[in-house]
C-alpha positions in Angstrom: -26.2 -0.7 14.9 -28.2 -0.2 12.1 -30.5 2.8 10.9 -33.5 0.8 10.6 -33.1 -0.2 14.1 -32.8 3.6 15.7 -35.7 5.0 13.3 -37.7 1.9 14.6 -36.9 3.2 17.8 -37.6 7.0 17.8 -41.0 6.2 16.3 -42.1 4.3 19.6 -39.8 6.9 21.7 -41.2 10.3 20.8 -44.2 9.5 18.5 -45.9 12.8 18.6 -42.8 15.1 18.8 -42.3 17.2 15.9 -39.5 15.5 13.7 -39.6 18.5 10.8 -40.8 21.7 9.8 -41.2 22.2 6.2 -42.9 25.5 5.0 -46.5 24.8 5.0 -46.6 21.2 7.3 -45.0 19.6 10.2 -44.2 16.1 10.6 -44.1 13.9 13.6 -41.1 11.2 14.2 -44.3 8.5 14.4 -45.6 10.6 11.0 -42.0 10.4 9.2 -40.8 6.8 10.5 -43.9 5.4 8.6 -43.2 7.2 5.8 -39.8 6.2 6.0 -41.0 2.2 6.1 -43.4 2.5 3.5 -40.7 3.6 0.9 -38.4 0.8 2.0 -41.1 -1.3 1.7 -42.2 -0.4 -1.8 -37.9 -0.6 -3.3 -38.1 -3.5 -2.1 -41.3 -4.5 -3.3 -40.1 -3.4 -7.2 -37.4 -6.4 -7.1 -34.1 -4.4 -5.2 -32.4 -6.5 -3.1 -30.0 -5.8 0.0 -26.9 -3.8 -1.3 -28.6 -3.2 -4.6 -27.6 0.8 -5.4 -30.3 3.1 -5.3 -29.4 7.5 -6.6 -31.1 10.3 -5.2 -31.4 13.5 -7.8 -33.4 15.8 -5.5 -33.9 19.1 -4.4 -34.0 20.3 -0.6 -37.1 18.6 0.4 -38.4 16.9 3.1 -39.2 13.9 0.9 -35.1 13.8 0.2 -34.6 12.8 3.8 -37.3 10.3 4.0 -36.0 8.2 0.6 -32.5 8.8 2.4 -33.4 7.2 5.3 -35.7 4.7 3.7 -33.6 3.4 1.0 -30.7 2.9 3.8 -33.5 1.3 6.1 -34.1 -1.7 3.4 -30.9 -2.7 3.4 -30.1 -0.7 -0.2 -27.1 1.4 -0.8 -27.9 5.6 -1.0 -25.7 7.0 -4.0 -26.6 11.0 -4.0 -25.9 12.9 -7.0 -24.9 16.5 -6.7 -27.8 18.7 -8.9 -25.2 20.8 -10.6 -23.1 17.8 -12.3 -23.9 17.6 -15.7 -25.8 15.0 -17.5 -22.8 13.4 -18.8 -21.3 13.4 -15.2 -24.4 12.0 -13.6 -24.3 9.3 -16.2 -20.6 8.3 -15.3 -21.6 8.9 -11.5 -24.9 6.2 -11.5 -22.9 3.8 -14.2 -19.9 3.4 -11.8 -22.0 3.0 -8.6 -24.1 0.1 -10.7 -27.2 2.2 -9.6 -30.4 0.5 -10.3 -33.0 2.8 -9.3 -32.9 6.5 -9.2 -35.3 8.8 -7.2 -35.8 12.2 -8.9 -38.2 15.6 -9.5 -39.5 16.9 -12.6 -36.7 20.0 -12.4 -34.1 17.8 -13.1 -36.0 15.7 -16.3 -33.9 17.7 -19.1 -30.9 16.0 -17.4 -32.3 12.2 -16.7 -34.6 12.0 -19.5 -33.8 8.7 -21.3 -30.9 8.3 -18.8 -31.2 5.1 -18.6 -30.0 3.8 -22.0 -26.8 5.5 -21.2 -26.5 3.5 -17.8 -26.8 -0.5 -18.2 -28.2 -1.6 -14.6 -30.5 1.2 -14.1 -34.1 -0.5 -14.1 -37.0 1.9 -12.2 -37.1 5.4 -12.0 -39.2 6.9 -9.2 -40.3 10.8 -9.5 -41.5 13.1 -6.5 -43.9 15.8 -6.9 -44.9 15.3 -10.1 -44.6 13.3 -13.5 -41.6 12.1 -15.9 -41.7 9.5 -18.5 -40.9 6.1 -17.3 -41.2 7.0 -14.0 -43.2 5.5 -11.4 -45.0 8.2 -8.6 -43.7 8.2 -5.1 -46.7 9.2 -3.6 -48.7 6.1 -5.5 -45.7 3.8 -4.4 -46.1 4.5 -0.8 -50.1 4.3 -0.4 -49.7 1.0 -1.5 -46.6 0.0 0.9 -46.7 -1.2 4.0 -45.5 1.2 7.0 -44.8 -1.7 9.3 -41.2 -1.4 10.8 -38.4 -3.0 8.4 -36.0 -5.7 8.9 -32.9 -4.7 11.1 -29.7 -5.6 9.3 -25.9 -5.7 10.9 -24.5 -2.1 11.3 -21.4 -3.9 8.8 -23.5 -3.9 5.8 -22.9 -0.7 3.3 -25.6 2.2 3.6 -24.4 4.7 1.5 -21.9 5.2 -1.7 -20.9 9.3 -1.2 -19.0 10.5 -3.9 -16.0 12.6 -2.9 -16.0 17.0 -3.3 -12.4 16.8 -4.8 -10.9 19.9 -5.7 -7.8 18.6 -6.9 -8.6 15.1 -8.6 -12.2 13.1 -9.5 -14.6 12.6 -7.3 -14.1 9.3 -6.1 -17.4 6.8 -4.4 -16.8 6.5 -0.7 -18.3 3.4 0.8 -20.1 4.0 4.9 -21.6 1.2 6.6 -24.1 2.0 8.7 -22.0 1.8 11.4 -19.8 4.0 10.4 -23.1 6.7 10.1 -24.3 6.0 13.7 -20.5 6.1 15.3 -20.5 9.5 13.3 -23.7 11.0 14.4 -23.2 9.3 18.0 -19.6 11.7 18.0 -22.0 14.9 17.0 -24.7 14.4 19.4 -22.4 14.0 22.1 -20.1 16.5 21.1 -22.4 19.1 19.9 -24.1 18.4 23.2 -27.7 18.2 21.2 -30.5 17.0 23.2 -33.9 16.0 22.4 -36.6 19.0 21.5 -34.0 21.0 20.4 -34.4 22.9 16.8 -31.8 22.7 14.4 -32.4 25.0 11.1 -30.8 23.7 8.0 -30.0 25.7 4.9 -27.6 23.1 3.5 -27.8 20.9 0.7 -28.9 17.4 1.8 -26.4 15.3 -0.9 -23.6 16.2 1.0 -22.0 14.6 3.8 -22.7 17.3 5.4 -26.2 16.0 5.8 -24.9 13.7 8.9 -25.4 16.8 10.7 -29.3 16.5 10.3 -29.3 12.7 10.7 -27.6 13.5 14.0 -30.3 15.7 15.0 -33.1 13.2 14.2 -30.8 10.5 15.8 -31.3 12.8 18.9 -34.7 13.0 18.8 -34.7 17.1 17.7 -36.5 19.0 15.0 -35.3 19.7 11.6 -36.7 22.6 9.9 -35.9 22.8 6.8 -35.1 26.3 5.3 -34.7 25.7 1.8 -31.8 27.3 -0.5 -29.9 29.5 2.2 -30.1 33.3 1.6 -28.5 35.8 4.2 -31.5 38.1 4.1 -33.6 35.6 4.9 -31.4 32.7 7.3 -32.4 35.6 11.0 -36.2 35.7 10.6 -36.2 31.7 9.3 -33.9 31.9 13.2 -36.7 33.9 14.9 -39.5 32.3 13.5 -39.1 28.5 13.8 -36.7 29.1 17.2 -34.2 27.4 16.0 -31.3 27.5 18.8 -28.7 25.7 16.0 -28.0 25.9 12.2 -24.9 25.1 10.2 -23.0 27.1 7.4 -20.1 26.9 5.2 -17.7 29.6 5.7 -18.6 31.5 2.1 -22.2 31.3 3.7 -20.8 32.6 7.4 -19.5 35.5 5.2 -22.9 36.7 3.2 -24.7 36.2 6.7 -22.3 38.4 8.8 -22.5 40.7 5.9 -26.0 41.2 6.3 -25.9 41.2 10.1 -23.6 43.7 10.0 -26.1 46.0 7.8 -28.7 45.0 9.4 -28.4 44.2 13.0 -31.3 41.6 14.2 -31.8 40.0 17.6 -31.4 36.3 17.6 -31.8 35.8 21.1 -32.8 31.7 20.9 -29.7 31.1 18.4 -27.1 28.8 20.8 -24.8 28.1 18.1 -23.6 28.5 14.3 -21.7 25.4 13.3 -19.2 25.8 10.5 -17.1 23.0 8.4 -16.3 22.3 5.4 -13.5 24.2 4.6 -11.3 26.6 7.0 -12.6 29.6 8.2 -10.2 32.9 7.5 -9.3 33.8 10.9 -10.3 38.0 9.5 -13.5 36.3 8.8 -14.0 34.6 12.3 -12.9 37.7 14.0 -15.9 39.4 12.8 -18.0 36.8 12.9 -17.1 37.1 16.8 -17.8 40.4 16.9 -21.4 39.9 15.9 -22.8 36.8 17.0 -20.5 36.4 20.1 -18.7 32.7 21.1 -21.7 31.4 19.4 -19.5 29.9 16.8 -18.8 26.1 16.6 -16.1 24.8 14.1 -15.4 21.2 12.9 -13.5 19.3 10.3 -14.1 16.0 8.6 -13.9 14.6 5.6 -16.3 12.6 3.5 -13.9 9.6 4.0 -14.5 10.5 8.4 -17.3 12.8 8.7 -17.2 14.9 11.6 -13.8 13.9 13.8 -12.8 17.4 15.6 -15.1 20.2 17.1 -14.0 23.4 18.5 -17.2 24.4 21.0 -18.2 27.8 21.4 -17.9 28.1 24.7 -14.2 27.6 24.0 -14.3 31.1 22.7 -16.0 32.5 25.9 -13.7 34.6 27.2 -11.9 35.6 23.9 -9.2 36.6 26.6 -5.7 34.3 26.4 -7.9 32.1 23.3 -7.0 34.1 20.4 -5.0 31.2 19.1 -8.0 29.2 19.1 -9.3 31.1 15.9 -6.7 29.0 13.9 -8.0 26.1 15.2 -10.7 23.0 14.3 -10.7 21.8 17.7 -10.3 18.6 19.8 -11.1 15.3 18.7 -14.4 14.1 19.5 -15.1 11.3 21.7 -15.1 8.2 19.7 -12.5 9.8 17.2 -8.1 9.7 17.0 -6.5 12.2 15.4 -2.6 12.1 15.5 0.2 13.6 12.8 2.5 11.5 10.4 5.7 13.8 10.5 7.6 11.9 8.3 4.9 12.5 5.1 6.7 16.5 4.5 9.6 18.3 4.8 11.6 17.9 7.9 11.2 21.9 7.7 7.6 21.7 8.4 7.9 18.2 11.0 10.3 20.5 13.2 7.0 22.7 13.9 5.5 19.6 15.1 3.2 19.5 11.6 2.6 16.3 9.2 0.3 14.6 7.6 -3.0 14.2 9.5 -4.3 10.4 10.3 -7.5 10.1 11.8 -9.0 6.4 13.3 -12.6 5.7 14.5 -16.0 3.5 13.6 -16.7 6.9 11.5 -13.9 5.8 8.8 -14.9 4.9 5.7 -14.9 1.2 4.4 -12.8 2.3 1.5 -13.5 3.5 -1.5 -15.6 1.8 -3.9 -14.4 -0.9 -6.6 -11.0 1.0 -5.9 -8.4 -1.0 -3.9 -5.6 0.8 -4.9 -6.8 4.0 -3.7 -8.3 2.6 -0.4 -4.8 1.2 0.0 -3.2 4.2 0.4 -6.1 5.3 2.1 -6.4 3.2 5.0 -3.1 1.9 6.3 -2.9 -0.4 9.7 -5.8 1.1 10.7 -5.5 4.5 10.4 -6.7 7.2 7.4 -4.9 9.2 5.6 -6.1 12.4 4.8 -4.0 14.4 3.0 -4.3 17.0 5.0 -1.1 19.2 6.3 -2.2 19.7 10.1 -0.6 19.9 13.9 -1.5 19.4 17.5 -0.9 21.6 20.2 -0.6 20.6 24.1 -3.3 21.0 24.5 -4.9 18.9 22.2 -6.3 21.2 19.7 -6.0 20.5 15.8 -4.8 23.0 13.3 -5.6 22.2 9.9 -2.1 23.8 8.0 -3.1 23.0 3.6 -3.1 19.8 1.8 -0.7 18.0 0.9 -1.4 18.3 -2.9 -1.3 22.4 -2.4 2.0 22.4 -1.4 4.2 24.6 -3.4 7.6 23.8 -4.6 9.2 26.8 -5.1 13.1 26.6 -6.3 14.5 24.7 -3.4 11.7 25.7 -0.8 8.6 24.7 0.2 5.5 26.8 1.1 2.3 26.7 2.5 -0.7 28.5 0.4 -2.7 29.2 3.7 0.2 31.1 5.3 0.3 33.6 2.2 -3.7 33.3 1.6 -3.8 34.3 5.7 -1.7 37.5 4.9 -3.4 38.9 1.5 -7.1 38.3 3.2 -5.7 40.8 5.9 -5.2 43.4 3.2 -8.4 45.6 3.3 -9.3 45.6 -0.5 -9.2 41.6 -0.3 -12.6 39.8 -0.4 -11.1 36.5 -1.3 -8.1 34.7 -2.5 -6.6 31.9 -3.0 -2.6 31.1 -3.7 -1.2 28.1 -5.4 2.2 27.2 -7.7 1.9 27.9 -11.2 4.8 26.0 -13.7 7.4 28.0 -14.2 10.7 27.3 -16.1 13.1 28.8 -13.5 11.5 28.2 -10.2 9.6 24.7 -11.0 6.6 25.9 -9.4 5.9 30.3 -9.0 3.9 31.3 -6.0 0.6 32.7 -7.6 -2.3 34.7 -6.0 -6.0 34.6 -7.3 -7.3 37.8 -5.9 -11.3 38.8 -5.8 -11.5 42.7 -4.4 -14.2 43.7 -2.1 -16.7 46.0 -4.3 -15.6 49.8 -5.1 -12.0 48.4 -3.6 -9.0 49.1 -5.8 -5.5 47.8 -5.3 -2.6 47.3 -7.6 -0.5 43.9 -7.8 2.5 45.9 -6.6 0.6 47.3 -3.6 -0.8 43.8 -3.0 3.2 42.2 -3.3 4.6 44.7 -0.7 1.7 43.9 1.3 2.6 40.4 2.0 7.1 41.1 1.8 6.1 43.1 4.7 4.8 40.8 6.6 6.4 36.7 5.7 9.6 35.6 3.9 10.4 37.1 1.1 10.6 33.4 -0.3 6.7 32.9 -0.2 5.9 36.3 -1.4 3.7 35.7 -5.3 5.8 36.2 -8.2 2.6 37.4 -9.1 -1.3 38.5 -8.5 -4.3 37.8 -10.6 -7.7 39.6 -10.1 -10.7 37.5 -10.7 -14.0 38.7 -10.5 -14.8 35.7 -7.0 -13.0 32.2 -6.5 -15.1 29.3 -7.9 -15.7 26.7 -5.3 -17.4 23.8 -4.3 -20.9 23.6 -2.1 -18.4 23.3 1.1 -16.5 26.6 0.5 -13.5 24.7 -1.0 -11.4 26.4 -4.1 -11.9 24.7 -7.1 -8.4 25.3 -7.8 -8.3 22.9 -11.2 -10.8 25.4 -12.6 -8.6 28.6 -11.3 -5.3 26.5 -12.5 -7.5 25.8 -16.1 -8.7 29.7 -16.6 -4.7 31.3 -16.4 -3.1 28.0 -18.6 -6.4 29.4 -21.4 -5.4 33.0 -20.9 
């Protein structure tokens, strides 16, 4: 199916339910589906044509969903751009993507201004909120649009170019039809159980993929209030105040607001559930998130490539009693998704524990990857992708996402896992983050390294930190050595940049 279709749809459904909550307006679904046509209408009134590429360069507001949606509705291809790349890496970003339009805010001008002569097929630049040079004003372009509903396309055609959050190589432009968006958000709705009138809070960014997550909520006919930059102080009274009964974090983010819960206990009585993905949550870290919010914790994994394939519901977590395991785990597949393990792609060592590569099939899996047939050769083989991902599957379905393939250390003649050594220094009680990896080394091909950041006012030696894990795991994985770092850089879904990390000890 095609977006254009179900936005046509909830606007004659539930015309005068509240779609979203911004700070100082709310919006109905009939309110924001016309919105949502007029700004088809007018890109496609300035010359684009179906499949032409069209960037977003936005901050967090509600006029980011509406160009989303209405650039995908016309039949154009959605390309957003990540606010913190730098002007040289936006220009790389648009110029490979062929993007011909960009939609932007005044914030970002020191960064766009004059792109254009930098990027050969970029032709109209549209500004919200305010003026840039060359640009035409959204507000002007959709008075004079129409807000009748647009043409339906097929759910085959490409909706959206999504460039990868690699940690470990560059970001590469994922291509999603629109049928691959619907069978994604058709997976969340049912397996996130969301139902219409329900009010989901988001303190995301919306250029991820993340943002499939809020589609799915419109898609359900909920409401979206949108919270703005998240801040832990703040994320319980936005809770309290709007009623939200759903909202979705990153585990660095999980962290900061169990922090502050922890300080400063606040009822949350309407709050159903905290959805986390992104990157795995530190099983120290969900223990406590247990202990204060109770099984109201929902975990799933997905890539960019297959947003959104395994969900571990709370209630799953409700008794905690025989379900301990559970806290290592992302899950079952959801309903339209298959999930099943490659042995044969590491070490028998690691294949006699039942663990490989992880392949995951569904309508949700990316087309490929774009103007790249190599890579989306590897990628997609006989049907199935290939993730990368080092994983296993229990009996009773459940996934447990092990490293990356990439990660794995070589060690002399042994191979190790980062996560199981990360898992053991996190215990420690000085720890506040870390993350292990191989560093070259002469004698051992690859040494077993840990970046440590301490909690504040914690001290703890390397030696200390070194016995720490010998006590506990094979003296074979235990770090040659430990480097303290003031916090681990990482990307917007809680990931280790670990090419910056790797970058910073080479330098010192």
């Amino acid at each position: 199916m095609h977006l254009a279709a179900m936005l046509d749809r909830l606007g004659r459904w539930y015309p005068e339910r509240t779609a979203l909550i911004e700070t100082n307006a709310t919006w109905t679904y009939r309110q924001l589906v016309a919105r949502i046509n007029r700004l088809g209408h007018a890109l496609r009134g300035q010359g684009l044509t179906y499949g032409d590429r069209v960037a977003l360069l936005l901050p967090d507001v509600r006029e980011y969903l509406e160009a989303d949606y209405g650039v995908m509705s016309a039949g154009l291809v959605r390309v957003p751009l990540d606010p913190r790349l730098t002007r040289r890496e936006l220009a790389a970003q648009l110029a490979h993507a062929g993007v011909r339009a960009l939609i932007t805010h005044p914030m970002f001008g020191d960064k766009i201004g004059g792109i254009a002569a930098d990027v050969e097929d970029l032709k109209i630049l549209v500004s919200i909120r305010g003026a840039l040079p060359d640009a035409q004003d959204y507000e002007t372009l959709l008075q004079m649009a129409s807000d009748q509903p647009l043409p339906v396309g097929s759910g085959e055609v490409l909706a959206a170019l999504n460039f990868s959050g690699g940690t470990t190589s560059a970001p590469k432009a994922i291509m999603l039809r629109h049928r691959n968006l619907i069978a994604a958000a058709q997976n969340i709705i049912q397996g996130f159980a969301i139902r219409p009138g329900e009010v989901f809070l988001n303190v995301r960014p919306m250029w991820p993929i993340a943002q499939v997550l809020v589609l799915s909520h419109i898609l359900a006919g909920a409401t979206v209030v949108l919270g703005g930059r998240f801040e832990p102080e703040a994320v319980a009274g936005q809770i309290t105040r709007s009623r939200a009964d759903r909202t979705s974090l990153v585990p660095t983010q999980l962290v900061r607001f169990v922090n502050h819960l922890e300080r400063c206990p606040e009822k949350l009585q309407c709050l159903k559930v905290v959805h986390v993905g992104g990157s795995a949550i530190p099983p120290s870290v969900f223990e406590r998130a247990l202990a204060v919010l109770g099984p109201r914790v929902g975990v799933h994994y997905g890539l960019t490539e297959a947003p959104v394939t395994t969900y571990l519901a709370p209630d799953r977590l409700e008794p905690m009693v025989g379900q301990h395991h559970l806290i290592h785990s992302a899950g079952r597949e959801l309903f339209a998704s298959e999930v099943r393990i490659a042995p044969a792609a590491i070490e028998a060592k690691f294949a006699g524990d039942g663990a490989g590569e992880v392949l995951i099939r569904g309508d949700h899996v990316m087309a490929g990857y774009w103007q790249d047939e190599d890579a989306t050769r590897r990628a997609l083989r006989d049907g199935w992708l290939y993730t990368g991902d080092i994983g296993r599957i229990d009996a009773q379905g459940d996934v447990y996402i092990i490293g990356r393939l990439k990660d794995v250390i070589r060690s002399g003649s042994t191979t190790i896992i980062p996560k199981e050594v990360e898992d053991v220094i996190a215990c420690h009680p000085a720890v506040a983050e870390v993350a292990v990896f191989g560093m070259p080394d002469i004698e051992w091909g690859e040494a077993v390294t840990a970046f440590v950041a301490l909690k504040p006012d914690a001290a703890v030696s390397q030696g200390e930190l070194i016995e720490h894990v010998r006590s506990q795991i094979a003296a074979f994985k235990v770090p040659k050595s430990v480097r303290f770092v003031s916090a681990l850089p990482r990307s917007h879904y809680g990931k280790v940049l670990r090419r910056e990390l790797l970058n910073e000890a080479v330098c010192s």
